[in-house]
Backbone as a ProteinNet text record, in pm:
[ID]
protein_1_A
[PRIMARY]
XXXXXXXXXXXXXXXXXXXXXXXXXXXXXXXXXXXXXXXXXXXXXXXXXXXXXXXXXXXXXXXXXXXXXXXXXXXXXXXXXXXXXXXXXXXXXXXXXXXXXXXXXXXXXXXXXXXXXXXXXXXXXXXXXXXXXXXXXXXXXXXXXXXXXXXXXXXXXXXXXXXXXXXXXXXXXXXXXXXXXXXXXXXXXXXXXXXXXXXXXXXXXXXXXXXXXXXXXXXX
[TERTIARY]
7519.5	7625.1	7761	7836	7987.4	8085.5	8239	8256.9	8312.8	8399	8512.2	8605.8	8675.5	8808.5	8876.8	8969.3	9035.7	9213.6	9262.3	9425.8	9480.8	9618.7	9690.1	9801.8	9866.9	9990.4	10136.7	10069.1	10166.6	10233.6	10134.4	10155.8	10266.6	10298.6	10390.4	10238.2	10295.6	10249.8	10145.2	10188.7	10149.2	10004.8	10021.3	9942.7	9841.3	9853.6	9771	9637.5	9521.1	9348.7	9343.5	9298	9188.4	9106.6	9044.3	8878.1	8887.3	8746.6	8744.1	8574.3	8592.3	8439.7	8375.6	8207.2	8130.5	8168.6	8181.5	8202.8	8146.3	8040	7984.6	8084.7	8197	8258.9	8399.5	8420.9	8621.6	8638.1	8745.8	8817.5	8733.8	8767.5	8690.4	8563.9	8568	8473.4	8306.3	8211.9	8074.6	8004.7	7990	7901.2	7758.2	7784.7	7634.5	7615.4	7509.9	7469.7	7445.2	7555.2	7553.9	7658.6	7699.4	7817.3	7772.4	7851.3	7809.1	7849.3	7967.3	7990	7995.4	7958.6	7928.8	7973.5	8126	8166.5	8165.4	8108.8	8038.3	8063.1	8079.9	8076.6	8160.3	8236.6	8322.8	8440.8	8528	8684.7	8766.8	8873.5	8996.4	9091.7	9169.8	9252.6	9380.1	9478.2	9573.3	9681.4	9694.7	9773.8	9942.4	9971.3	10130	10204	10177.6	10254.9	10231	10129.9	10133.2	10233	10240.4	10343.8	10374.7	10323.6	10263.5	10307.9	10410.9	10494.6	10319.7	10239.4	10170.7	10038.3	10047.8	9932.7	9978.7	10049	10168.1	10050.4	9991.4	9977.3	9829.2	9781.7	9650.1	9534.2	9446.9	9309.6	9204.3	9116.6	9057.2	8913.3	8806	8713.1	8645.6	8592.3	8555.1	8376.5	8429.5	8289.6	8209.6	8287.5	8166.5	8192.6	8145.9	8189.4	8086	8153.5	8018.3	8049.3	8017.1	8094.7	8188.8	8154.1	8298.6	8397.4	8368.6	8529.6	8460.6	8606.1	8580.4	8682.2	8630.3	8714	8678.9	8781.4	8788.7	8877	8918.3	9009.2	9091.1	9209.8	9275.3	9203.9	9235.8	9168.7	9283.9	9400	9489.9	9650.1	9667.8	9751.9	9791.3	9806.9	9800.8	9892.2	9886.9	9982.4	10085.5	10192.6	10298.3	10303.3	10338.9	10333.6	10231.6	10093.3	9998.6	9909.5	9856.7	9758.8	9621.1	9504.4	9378.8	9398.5	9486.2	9488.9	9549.7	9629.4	9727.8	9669.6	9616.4	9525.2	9389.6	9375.7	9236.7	9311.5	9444.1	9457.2	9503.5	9598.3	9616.1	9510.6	9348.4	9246.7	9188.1	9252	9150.4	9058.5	9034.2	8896.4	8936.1	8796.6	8767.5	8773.2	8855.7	8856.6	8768	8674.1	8583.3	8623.9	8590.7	8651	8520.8	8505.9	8645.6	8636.8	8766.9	8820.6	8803.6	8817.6	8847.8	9002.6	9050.2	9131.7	9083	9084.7	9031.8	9200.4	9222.8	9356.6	9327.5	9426.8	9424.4	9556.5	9439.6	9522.1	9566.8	9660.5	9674.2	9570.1	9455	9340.5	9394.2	9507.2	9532.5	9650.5	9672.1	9778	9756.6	9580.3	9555.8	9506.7	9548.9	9487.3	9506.2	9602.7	9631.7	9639.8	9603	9548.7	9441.3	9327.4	9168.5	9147.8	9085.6	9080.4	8899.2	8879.6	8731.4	8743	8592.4	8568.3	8478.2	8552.9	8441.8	8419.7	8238.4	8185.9	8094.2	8040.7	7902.9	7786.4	7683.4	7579.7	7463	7554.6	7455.9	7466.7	7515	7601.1	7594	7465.7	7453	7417.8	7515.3	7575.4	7481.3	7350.2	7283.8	7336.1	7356.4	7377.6	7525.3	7592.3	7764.8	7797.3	7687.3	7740.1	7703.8	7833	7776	7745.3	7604.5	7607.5	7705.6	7721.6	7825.5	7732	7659.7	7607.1	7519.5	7449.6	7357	7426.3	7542.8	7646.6	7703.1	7784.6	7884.5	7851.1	7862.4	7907.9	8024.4	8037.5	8121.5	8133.7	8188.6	8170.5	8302.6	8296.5	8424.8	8395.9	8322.5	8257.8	8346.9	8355.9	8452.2	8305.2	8220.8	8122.6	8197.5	8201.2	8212.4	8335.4	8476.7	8558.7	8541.7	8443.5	8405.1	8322	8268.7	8190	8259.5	8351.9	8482.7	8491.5	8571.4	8678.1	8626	8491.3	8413.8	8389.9	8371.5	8352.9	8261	8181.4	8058.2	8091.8	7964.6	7985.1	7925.6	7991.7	7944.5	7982.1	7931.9	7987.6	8099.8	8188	8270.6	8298.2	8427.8	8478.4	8630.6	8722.2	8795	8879.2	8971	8971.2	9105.6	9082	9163.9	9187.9	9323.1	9393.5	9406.7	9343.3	9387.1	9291.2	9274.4	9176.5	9277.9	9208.2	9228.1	9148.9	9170.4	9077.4	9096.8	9007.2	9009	8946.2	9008.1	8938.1	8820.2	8679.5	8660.9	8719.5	8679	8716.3	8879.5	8926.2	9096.3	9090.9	8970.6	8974.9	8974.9	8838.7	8791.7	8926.4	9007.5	9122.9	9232.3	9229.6	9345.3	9297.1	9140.9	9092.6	9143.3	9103.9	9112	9266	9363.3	9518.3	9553	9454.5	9474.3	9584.4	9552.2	9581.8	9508.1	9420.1	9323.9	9250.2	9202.1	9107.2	8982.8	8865.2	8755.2	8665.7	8580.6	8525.9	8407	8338.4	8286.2	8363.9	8312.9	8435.5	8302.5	8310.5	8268.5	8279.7	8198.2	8235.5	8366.4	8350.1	8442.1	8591.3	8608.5	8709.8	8785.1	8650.6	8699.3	8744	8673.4	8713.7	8798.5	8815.9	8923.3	9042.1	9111.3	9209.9	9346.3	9331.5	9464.9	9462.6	9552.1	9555.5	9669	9723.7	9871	9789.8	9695.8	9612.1	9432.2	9456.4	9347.7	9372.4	9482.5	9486.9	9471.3	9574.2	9547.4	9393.6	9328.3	9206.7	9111.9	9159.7	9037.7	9040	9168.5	9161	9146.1	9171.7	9101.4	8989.5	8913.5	8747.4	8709.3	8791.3	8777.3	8765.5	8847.9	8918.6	9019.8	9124.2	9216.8	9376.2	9477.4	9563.7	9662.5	9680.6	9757.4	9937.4	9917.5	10112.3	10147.6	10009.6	10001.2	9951.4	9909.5	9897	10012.6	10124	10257.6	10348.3	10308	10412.7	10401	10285	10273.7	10274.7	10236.7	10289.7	10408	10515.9	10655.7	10669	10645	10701.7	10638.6	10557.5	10496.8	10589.5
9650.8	9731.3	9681.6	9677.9	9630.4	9704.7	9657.9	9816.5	9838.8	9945.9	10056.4	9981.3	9980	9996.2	9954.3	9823.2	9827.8	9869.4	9881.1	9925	9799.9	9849.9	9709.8	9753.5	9739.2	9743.5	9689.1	9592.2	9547.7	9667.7	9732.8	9807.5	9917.1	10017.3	10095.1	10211	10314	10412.7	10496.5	10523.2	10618.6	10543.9	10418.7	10328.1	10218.3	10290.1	10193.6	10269	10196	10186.5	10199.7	10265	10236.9	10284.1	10266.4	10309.8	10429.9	10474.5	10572.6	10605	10751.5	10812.4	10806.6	10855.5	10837.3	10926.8	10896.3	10983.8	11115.8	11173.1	11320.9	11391.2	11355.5	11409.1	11424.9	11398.6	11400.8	11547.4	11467.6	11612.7	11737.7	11846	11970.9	11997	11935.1	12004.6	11939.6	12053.7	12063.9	12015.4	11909.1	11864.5	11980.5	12105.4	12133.6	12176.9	12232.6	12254.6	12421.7	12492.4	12662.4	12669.6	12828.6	12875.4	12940.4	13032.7	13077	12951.7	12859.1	12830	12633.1	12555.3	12378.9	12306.6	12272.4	12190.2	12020	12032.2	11846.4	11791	11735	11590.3	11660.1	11775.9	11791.5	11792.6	11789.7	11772.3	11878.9	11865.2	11981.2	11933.2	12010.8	12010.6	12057.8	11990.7	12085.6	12120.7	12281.4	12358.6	12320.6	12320	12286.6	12369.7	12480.1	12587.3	12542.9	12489.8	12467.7	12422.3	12510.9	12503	12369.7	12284.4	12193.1	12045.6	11956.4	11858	11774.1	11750.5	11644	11674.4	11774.8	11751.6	11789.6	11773.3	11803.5	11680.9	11704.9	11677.5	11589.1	11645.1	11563.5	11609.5	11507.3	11495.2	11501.2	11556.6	11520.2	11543.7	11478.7	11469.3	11498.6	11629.1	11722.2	11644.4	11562	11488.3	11594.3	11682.3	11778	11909.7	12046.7	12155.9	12261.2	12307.6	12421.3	12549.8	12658.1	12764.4	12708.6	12584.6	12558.8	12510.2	12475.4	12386.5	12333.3	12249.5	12140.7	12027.6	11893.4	11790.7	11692.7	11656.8	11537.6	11442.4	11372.4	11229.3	11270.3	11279	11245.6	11075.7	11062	10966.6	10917.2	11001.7	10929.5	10943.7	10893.9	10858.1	10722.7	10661.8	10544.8	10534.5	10424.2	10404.8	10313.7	10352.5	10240.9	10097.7	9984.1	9841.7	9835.8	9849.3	9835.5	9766	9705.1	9584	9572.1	9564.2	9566.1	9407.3	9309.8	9170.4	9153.8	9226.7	9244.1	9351.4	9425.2	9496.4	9384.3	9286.4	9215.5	9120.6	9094.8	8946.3	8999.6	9118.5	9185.4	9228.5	9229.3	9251.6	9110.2	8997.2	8878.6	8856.3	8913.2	8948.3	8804.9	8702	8630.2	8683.2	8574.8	8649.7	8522.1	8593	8498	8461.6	8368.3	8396	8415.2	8474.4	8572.2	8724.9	8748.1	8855.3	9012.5	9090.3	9172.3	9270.9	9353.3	9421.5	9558.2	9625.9	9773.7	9824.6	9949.2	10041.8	10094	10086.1	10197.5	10333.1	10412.9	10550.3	10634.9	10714.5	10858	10943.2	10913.3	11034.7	11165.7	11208	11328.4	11343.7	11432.7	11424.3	11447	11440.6	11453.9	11320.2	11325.4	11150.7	11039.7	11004.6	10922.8	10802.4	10761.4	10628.4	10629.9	10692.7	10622.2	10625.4	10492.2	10440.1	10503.8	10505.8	10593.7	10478.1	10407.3	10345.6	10496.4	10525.7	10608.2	10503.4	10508.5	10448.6	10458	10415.2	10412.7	10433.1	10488	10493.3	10329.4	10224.8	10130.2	10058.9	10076.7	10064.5	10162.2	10101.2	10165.2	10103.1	10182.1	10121.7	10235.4	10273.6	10336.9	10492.3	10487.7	10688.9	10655.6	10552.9	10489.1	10573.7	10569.8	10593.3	10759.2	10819.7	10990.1	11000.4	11057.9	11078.6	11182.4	11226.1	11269.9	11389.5	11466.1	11534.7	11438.5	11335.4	11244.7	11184.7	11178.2	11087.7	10967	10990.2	10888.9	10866.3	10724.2	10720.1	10727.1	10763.3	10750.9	10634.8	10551	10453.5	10387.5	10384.6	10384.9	10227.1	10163.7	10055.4	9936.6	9845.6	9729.2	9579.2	9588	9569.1	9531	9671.8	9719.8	9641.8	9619.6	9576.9	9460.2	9365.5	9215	9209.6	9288.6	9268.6	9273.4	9363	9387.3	9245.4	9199.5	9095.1	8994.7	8953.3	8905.9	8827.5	8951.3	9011.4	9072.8	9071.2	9186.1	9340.3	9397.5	9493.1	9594.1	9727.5	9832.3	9792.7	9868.1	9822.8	9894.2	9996.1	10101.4	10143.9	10143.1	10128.8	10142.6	10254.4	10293.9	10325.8	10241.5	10270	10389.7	10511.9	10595.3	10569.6	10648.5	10651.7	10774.3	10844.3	11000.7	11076	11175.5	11254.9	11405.8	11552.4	11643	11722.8	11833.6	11933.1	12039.9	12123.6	12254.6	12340.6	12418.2	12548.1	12622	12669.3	12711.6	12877.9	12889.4	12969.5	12981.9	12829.6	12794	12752.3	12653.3	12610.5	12744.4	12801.4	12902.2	13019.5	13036.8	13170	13053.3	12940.9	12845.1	12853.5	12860.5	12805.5	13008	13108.4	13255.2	13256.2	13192.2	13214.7	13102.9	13039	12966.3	12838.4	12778.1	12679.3	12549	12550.3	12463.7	12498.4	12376.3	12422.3	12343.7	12343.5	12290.8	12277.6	12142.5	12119.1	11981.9	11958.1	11769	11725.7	11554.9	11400.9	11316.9	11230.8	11158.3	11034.7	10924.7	10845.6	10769.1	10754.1	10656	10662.8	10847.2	10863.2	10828.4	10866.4	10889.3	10736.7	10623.1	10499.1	10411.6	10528.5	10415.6	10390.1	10255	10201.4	10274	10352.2	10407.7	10561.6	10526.9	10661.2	10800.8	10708.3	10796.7	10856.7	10875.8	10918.7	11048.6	11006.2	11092.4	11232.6	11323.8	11416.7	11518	11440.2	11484.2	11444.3	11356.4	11319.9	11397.4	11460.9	11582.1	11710.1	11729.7	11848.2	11864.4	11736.1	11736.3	11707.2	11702	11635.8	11851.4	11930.4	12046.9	12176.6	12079.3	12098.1	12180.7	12147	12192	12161.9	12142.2	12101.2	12070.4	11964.3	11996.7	12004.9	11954.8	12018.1	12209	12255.9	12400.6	12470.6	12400.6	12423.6	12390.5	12319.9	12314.6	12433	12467	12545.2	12708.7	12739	12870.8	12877.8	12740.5	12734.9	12790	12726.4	12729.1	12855.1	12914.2	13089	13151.2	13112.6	13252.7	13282
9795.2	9733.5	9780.3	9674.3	9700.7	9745.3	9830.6	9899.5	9815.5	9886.7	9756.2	9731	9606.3	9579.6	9724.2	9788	9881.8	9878.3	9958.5	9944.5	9879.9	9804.2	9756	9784.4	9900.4	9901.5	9834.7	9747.2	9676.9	9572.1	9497.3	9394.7	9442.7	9352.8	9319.6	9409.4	9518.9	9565.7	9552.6	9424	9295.8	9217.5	9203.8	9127.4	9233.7	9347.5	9453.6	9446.2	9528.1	9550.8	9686.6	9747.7	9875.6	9875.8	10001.2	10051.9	9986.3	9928.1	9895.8	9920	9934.2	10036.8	9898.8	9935.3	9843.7	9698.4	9578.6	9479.5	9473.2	9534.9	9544.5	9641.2	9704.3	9774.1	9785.3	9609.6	9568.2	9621.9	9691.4	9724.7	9783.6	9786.2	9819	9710.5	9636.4	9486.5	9513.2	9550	9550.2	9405.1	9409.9	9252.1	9271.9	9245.9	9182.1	9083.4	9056	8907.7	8879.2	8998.7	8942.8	8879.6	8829.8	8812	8664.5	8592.3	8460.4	8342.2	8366.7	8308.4	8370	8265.9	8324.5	8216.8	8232.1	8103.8	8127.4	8254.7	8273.5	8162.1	8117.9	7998.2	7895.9	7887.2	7766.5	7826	7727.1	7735.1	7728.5	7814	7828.8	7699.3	7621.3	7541.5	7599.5	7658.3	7704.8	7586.5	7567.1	7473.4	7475.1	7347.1	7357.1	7438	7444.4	7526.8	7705.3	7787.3	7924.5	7974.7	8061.8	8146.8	8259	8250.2	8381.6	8318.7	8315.3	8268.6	8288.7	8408.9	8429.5	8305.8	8287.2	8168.7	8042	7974.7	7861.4	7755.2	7656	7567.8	7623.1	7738	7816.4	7761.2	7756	7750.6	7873.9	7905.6	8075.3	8057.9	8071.8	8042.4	8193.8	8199	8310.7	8416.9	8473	8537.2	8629.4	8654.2	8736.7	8756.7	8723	8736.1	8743.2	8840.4	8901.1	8970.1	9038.6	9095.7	9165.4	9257.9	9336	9333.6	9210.8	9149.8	9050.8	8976.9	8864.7	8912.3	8873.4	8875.8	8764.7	8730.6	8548.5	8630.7	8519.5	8469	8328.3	8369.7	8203.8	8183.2	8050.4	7970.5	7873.3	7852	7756.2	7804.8	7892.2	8003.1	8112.1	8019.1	8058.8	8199.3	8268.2	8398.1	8337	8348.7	8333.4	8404.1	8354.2	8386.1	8461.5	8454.2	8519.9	8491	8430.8	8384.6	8398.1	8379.8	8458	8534.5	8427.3	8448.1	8609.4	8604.7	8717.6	8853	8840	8924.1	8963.9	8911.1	8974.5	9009.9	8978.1	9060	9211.1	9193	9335.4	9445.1	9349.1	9432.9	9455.9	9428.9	9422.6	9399.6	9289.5	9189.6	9103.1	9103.8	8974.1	8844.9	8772	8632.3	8583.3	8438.5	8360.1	8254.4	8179	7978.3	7946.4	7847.5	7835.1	7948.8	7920	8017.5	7951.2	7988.3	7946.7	7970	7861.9	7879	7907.5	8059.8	8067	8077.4	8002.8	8009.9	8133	8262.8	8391.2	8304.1	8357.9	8348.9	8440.5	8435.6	8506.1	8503	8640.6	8609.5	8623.7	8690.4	8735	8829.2	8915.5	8996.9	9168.7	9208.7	9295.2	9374.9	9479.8	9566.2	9467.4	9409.7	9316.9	9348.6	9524.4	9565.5	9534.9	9426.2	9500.9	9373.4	9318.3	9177.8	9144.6	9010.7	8955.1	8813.5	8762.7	8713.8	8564.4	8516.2	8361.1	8256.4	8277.6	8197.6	8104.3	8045.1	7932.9	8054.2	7990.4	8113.3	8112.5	8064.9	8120.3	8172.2	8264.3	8431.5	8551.9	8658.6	8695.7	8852.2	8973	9080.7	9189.9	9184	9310.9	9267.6	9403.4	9481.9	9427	9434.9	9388.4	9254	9149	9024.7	9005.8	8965.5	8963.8	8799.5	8790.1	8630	8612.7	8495.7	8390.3	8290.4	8275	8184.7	8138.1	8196.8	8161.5	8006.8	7971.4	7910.1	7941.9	8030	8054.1	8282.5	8285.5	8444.7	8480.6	8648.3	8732.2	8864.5	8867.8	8950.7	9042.8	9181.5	9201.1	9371.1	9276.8	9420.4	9333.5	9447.7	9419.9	9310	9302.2	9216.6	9079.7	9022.8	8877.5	8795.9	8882.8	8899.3	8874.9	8953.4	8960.8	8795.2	8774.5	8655.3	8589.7	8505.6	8443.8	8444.5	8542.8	8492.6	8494.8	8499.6	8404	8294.7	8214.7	8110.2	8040.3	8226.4	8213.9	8215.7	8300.4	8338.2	8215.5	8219.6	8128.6	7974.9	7850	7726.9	7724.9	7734.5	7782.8	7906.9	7922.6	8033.7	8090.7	8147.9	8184.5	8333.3	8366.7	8497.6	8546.2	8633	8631.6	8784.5	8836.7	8912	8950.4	9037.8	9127.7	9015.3	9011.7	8981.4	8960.9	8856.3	8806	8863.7	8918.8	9039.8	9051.1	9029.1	9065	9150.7	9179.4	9295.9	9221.6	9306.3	9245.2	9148.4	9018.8	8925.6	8850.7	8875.5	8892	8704.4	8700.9	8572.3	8506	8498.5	8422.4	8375	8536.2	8469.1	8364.4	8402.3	8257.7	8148.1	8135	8029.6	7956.6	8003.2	7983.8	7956.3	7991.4	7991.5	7855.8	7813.5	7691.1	7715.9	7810	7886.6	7787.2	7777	7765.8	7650.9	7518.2	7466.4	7488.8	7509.6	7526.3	7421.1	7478.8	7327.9	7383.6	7301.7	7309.7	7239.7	7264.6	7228.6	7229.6	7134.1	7065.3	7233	7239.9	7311.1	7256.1	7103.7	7072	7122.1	7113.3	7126.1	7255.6	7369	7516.8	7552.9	7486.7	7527.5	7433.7	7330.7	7218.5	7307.6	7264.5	7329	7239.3	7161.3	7107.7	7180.5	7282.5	7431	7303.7	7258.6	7212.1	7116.8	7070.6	6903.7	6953.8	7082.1	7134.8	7140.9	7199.1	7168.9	7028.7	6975	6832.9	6713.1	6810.4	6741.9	6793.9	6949.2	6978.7	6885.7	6880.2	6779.8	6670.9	6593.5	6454.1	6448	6544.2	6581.3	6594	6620.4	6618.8	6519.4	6417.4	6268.3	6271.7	6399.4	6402.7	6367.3	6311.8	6255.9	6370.4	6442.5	6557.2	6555.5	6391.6	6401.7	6376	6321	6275.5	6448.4	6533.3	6669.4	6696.1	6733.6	6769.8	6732.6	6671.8	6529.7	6591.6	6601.3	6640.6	6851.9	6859.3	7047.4	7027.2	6938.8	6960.7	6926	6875.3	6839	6968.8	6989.3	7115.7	7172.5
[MASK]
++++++++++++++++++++++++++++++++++++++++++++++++++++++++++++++++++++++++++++++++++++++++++++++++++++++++++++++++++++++++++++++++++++++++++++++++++++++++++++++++++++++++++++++++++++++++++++++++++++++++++++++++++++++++++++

C-alpha cells in the first residue's frame, strides 16, 4: 500500500495535501450504519436562500452519515489555478501519455489540507478505499494519484480538497430549516467535467425549475 497524500509546501495553504489518517476517521464523524435517517451516496442541494457564502450554489455528495454525524465533498467547486497537471508535478508523480485531466475541487471548508480521491467503484485500494452506499469510492493513498497520472487508475475520478462535516443531527436540523434539498445524482453528473452546470442539472434531474427556485428564494 502506497502512503497518503504527502505535504506540498509549495502550494497556496488552502490548496495544500498532507498525511492524512486512515479515511474511517475524517474528522470527529463515526462511519456507522445507525441513525433514522442515511443519505450515504445522495446529494445535498444547497437552497438559494443559505445563508453560508462557502456553499452558495453547492453540490456535496454525502460519503457517510449516521447518528453521529455526516461528512461529503462538494463536487462542483472547483479550486482556483490548481491543475491535477500541476499538483503531480509538485508531488513528483510520473506522468504517462496519455495523461489525464482530473478537476481538484473545493471539498468543503474543513481540514482543507488533506486531499480525498471520489471515485467509480473499480478502484479499489484495501481498508484505504471507504465504500460510498456501495456506489461510488473513497480513496485518499498516494497510489491512486500515480495511477491517475498515468492514465490509469479508476474510469471516474475526482480529486477534492478539505471535506463538508457535520455534528451529529447538524445536517438533519439544515436539511428541516430548508437549507438543503436532497435527492440521488446520476454518476454522470457527479463526474461531469462541466462543474458550473451541476447544480442546476441536480435540480432539473428533480424536475425542478431552478430560475422559478431563485425567484421565490428571493421573495421570502
Amino acid at each position: 500500500m502506497k502512503s497518503h497524500f504527502p505535504a506540498i509546501s509549495s502550494l497556496p495553504k488552502q490548496s495544500g495535501l498532507e498525511t492524512t489518517d486512515a479515511i474511517a476517521h475524517v474528522g470527529d464523524v463515526a462511519f456507522g450504519t445507525g441513525g433514522a435517517m442515511d443519505l450515504g451516496g445522495h446529494i445535498l442541494i444547497a437552497m438559494p436562500g443559505m445563508g453560508d457564502p462557502r456553499f452558495e450554489h453547492a453540490v456535496v455528495l454525502v460519503c457517510a452519515h449516521s447518528s453521529d454525524g455526516a461528512m461529503g465533498l462538494i463536487i462542483n467547486k472547483p479550486v482556483p489555478d490548481l491543475s491535477f497537471e500541476n499538483l503531480i508535478d509538485q508531488l513528483s508523480i510520473p506522468k504517462g501519455e496519455p495523461g489525464r485531466e482530473i478537476r481538484v475541487h473545493q471539498g468543503g471548508p474543513v481540514e482543507r489540507s488533506r486531499g480525498f480521491v471520489l471515485h467509480s467503484r473499480d478502484w479499489q485500494a484495501g481498508k484505504a478505499t471507504m465504500q460510498i452506499a456501495e456506489l461510488y469510492g473513497m480513496t485518499a493513498t498516494l497510489d491512486i494519484l500515480e495511477a491517475l497520472a498515468k492514465g490509469a487508475g479508476p474510469a471516474s475520478a475526482l480529486l477534492a480538497l478539505g471535506y463538508s462535516g457535520w455534528g451529529p443531527g447538524q445536517l438533519e436540523a439544515e436539511i428541516g430549516r430548508n437549507d438543503w434539498l436532497t435527492s440521488t445524482a446520476s454518476a454522470e453528473l457527479i463526474f461531469s467535467p462541466d462543474d458550473g452546470g451541476k447544480w442546476t442539472g441536480a435540480l432539473r434531474g428533480m424536475g425542478i425549475d431552478p430560475v422559478a427556485l431563485s425567484s421565490v428564494a428571493g421573495r421570502a
